[in-house]
C-alpha positions in Angstrom: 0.0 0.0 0.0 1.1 3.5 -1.1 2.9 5.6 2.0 1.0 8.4 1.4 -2.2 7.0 1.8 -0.9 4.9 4.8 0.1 8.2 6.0 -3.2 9.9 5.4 -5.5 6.8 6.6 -3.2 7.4 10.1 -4.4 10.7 11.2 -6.6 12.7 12.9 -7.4 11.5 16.6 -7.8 8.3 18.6 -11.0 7.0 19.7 -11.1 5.9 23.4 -8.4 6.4 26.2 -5.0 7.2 25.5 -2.8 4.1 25.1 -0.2 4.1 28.4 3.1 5.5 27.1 1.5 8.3 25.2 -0.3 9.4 28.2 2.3 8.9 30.5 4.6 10.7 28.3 2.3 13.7 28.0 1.6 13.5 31.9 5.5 13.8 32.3 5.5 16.8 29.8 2.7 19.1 31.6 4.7 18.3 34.8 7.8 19.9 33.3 5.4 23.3 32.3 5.1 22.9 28.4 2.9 24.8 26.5 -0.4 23.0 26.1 -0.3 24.0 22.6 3.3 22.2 22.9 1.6 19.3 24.4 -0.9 19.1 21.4 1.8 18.9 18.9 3.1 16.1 21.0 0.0 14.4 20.9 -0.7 14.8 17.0 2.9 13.0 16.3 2.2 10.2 19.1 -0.9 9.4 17.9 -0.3 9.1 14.5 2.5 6.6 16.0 0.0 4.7 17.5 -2.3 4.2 14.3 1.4 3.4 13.0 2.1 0.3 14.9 -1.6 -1.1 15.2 -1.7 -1.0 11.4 1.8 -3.2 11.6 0.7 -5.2 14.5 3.6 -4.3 16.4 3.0 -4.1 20.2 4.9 -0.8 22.1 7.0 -3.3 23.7 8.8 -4.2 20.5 9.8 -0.2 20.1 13.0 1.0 19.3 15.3 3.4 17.4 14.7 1.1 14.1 10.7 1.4 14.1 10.8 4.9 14.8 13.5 5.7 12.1 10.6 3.7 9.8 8.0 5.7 10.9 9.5 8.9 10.7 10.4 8.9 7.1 7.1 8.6 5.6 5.2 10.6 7.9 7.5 13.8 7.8 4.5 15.9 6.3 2.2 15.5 9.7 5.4 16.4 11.9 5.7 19.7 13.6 6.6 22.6 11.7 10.3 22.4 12.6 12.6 20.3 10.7 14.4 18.9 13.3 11.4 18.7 15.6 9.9 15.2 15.0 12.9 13.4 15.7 13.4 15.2 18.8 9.8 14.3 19.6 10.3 10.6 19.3 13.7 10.1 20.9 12.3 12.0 24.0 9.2 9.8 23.9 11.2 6.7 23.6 13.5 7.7 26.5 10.0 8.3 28.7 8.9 5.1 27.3 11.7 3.2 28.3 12.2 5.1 31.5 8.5 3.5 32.6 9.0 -0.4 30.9 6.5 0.2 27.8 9.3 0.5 25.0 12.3 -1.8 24.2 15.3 -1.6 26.5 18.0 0.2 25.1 20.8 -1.9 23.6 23.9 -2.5 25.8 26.6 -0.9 23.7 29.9 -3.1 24.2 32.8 -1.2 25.4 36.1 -1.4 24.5 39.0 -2.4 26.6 40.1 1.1 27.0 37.1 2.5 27.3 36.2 0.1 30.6 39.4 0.8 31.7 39.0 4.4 31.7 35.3 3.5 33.5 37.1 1.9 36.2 39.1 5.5 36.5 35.9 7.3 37.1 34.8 4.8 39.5 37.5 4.7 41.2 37.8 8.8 41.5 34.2 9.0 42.8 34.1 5.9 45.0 37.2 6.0 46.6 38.4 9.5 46.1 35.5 10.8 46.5 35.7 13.7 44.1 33.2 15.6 42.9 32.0 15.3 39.2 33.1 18.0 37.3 36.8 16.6 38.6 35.7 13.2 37.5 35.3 14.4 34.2 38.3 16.3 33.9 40.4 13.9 34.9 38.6 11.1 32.6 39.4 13.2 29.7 42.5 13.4 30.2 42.9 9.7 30.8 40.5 8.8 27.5 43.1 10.9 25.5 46.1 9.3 27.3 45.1 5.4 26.6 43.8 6.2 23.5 47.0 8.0 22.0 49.3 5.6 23.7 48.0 2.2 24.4 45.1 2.1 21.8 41.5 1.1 21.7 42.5 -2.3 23.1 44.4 -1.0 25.6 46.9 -3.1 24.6 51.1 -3.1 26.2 49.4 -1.7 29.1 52.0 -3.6 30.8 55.0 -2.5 28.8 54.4 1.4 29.1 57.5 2.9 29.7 58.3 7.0 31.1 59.3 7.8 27.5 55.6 7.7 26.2 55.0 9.2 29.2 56.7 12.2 28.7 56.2 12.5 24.8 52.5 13.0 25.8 52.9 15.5 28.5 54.9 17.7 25.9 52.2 17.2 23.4 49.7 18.4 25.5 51.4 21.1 27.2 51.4 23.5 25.1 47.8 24.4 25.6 47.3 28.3 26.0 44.7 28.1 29.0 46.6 28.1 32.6 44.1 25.6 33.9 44.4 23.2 31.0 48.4 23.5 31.9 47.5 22.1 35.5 45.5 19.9 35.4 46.7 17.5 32.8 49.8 16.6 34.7 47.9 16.2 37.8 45.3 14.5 36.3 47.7 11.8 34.3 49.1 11.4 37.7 46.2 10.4 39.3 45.4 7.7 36.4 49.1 6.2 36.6 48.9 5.5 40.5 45.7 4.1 39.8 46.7 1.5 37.2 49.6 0.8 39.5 47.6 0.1 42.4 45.9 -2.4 40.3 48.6 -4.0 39.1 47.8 -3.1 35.7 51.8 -1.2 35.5 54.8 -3.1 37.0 56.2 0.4 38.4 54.6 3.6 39.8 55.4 6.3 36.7 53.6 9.0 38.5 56.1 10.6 40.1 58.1 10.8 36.8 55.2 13.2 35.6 56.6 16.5 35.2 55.7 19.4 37.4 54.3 21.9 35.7 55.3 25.5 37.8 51.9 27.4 38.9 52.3 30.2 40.9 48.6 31.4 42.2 50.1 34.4 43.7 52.3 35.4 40.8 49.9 38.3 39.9 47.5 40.5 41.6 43.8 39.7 42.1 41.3 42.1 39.4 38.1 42.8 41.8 35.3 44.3 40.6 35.9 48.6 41.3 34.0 50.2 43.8 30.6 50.2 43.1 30.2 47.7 40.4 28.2 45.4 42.0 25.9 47.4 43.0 25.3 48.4 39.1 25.3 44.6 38.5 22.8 44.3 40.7 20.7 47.5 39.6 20.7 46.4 36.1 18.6 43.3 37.1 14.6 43.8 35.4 13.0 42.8 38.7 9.4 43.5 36.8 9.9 40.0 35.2 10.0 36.2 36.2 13.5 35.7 35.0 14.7 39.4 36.5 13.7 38.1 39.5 15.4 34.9 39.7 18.9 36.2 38.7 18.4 39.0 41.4 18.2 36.4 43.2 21.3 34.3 41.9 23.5 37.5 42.1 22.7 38.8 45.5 23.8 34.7 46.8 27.3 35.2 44.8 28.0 38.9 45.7 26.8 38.8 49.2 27.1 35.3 50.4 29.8 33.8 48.3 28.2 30.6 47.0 30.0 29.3 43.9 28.0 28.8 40.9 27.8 24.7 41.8 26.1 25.6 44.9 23.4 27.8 43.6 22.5 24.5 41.1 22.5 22.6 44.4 20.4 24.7 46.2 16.7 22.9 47.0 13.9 24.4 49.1 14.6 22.0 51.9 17.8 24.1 51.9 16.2 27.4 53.2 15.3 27.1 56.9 12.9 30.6 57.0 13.0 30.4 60.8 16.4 30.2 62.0 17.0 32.6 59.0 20.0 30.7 56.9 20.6 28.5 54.2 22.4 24.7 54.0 25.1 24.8 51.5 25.3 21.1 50.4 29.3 19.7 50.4 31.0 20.2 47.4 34.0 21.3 45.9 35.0 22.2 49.8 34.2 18.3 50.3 31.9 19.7 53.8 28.2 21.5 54.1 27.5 24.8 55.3 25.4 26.6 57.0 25.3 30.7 56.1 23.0 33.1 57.4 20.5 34.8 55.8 20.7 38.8 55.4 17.4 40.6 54.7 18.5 41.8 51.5 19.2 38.1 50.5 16.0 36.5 52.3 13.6 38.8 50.6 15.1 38.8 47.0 14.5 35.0 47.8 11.1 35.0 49.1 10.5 37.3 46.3 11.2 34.9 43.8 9.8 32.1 45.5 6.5 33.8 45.3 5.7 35.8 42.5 8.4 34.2 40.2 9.8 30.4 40.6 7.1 28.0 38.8 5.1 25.7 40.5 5.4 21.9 39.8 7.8 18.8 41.4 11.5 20.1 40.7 12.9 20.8 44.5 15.6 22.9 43.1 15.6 26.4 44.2 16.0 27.9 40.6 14.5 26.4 37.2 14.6 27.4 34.2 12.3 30.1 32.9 10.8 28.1 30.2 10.1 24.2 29.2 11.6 21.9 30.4 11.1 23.6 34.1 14.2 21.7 35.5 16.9 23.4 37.9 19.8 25.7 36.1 23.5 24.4 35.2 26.5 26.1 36.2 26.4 27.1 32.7 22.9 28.9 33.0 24.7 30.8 36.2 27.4 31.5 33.8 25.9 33.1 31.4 23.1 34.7 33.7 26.1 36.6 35.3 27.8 37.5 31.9 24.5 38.9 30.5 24.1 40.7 34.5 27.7 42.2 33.4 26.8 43.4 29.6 23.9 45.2 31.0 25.9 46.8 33.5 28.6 47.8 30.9 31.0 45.4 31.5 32.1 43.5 28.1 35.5 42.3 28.5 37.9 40.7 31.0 36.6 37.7 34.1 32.7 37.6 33.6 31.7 34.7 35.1 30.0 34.1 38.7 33.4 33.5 40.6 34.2 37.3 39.8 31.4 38.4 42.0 32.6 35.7 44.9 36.3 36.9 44.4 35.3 40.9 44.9 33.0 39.9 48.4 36.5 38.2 49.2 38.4 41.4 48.8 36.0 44.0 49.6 35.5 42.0 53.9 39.7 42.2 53.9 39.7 46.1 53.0 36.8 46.4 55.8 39.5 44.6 58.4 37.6 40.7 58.1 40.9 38.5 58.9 42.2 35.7 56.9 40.6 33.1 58.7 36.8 35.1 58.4 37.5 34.9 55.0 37.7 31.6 54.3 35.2 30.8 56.8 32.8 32.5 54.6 34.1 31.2 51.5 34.4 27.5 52.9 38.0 27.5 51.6 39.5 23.9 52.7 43.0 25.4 52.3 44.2 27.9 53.6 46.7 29.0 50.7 43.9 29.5 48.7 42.5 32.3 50.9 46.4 34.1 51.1 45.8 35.2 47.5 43.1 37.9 49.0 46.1 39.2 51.3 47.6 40.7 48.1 45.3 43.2 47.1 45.4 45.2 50.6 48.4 47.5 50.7 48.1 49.1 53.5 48.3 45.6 55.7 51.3 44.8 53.4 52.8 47.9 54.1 52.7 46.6 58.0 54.6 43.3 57.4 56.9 44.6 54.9 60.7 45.3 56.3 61.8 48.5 55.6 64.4 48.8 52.5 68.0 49.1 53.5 69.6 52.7 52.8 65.8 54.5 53.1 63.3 54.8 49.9 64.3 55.0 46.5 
């Protein structure tokens, strides 16, 4: 039978109840805050689907990549309107269906022996390390691109790796302009060498052969914010809509508390304790929780948001995202919330992300006389090096500790 007519003979809607996964799938969109003219869309494709397989006799259970890909191709004309909209449609659908046991299981893919090893990495970083993910990824980078440049997909010679690779790779990789890059490949390759010699996987420990690459943290002075920037950061937030509201909110947490861009994504509403008047930072790059107290500037930007502003619906995190899918922000949404913040303050070049807020609080309490050891209180710095960078930007307490040069000022 002709396609088209298949095609044609398929639409319109379905008599009776939904079947399960396209009303669960539905159910799971209006949760998330689509559009119900969205959630008709979705329902157009699905149940053109549905007259699909009952025409075929295929059960859902039998659903996968392969009967959507056959579906899709001759039913383009009833799709939405964007191109690239109906196979978005059904891979989300078929990730709901599967999620809930209507659809086919998703196909095991077989690993290689490298990429298991490099599994085993990760594991091995978050079990037993217990570092937190962003490391975890960082790290397994570096490790994919180590065993796959050396040792192959096989892993194969695993045994027989010698400092000579070793270092040839460093030196490829080294010459990466960004500082951090510099760092953490090193430290990272480290890390995956004493693990496969922990395991027995090398015969000696070639970590400490690893060069060192120099980084000197206090080589140059810190660039705060200038006086008063902030507070046009924070004035050029449109409080008169949903979205203003929220990275008010976001702002005021970075500027005045000193959360890190992680912790605002981790912040739920069973964080916010209203009566003793703080907040519960969840452990994370610090490795330990805190507890910070509440200013009334914070609290009712907070509230603020909370009740004229954050959508309703099952996500516990404090901030979602202004439109479909309502799930909580990314440290990349904080990102660029604060670069835009920034931009409309006048600010286009140089530091724009949300640790340039933190790192201004930092200096701004040591010019008002907060010590060292307030400091890092606040900013839940595990070491205390990390908080002596601050100590550089305060002249006059320099000037203090400074011996006087022999023979008088030149």
């Amino acid at each position: 039978m002709d396609s088209k007519l298949i095609s044609e003979g398929l639409r319109g809607p379905l008599r009776g109840p939904l079947p399960p996964p396209i009303a669960t799938y539905l159910t799971q969109l209006e949760a998330l805050h689509y559009q119900p003219s969205t959630l008709a869309q979705h329902r157009r494709v699905l149940e053109q689907l549905a007259r699909w397989l009952a025409h075929r006799g295929d059960p859902w259970c039998e659903l996968d990549e392969a009967r959507l890909a056959q579906f899709a191709r001759p039913h383009r004309p009833a799709s939405p309107a964007t191109p690239g909209a109906l196979p978005a449609v059904l891979a989300r659908f078929l990730a709901v269906a599967r999620e809930f046991g209507y659809a086919r299981p998703a196909p095991v893919p077989v690993r290689s022996a490298s990429e298991q090893l490099v599994d085993a990495f990760a594991r091995y970083l978050c079990e037993v390390r217990g570092c937190v993910a962003s490391t975890v990824q960082a790290y397994q980078r570096v490790a994919h691109t180590f065993v796959a440049e050396t040792l192959g997909p096989r892993a194969g010679g695993l045994g027989r790796l010698r400092l000579p690779q070793v270092l040839a790779f460093v030196q490829r990789h080294l010459r990466a302009p960004r500082r951090t890059s510099t760092h953490t490949l090193p430290t990272a390759l480290r890390s995956f060498l004493r693990f496969l010699h922990g395991r027995g996987a090398l015969p000696c420990d070639l970590a400490a052969a690893v060069p060192r690459v120099p980084l000197w943290s206090l080589a140059s002075l810190p660039a705060p914010l200038p006086a008063g920037a902030v507070a046009a950061v924070l004035a050029h937030c449109d409080r008169s809509t949903a979205a203003g509201q929220r990275d008010y909110a976001i702002l005021l947490l970075v500027a005045r508390l000193g959360l890190r861009s992680c912790e605002v994504c981790r912040l739920r509403l069973d964080d916010l304790d209203w009566i003793r008047g703080c907040l519960h930072v969840r452990a994370g790059k610090s490795a330990r929780a805190a507890e910070l107290p509440l200013s009334t500037e914070v609290g009712q930007a907070l509230a603020l948001y909370l009740e004229r502003a954050r959508p309703r619906g099952g996500c516990r995190e404090v901030f979602v995202r202004a439109c479909a899918p309502r799930v909580g922000l990314t440290r990349g949404a904080i990102y660029r919330i604060t670069r835009a913040a920034f931009a409309r303050a006048g600010r286009t070049g140089g530091r724009q992300g949300a640790h340039l807020l933190r790192h201004t609080l930092a200096t701004e309490l040591l010019r008002r006389g907060a010590s060292l050891d307030e400091i890092a209180e606040i900013l839940r710095h595990r070491d205390p090096s990390t908080t002596a960078l601050y100590a550089k930007v305060d002249v006059k307490m320099l000037r203090t500790v400074a011996m006087p040069w022999p023979g008088g000022a030149r």
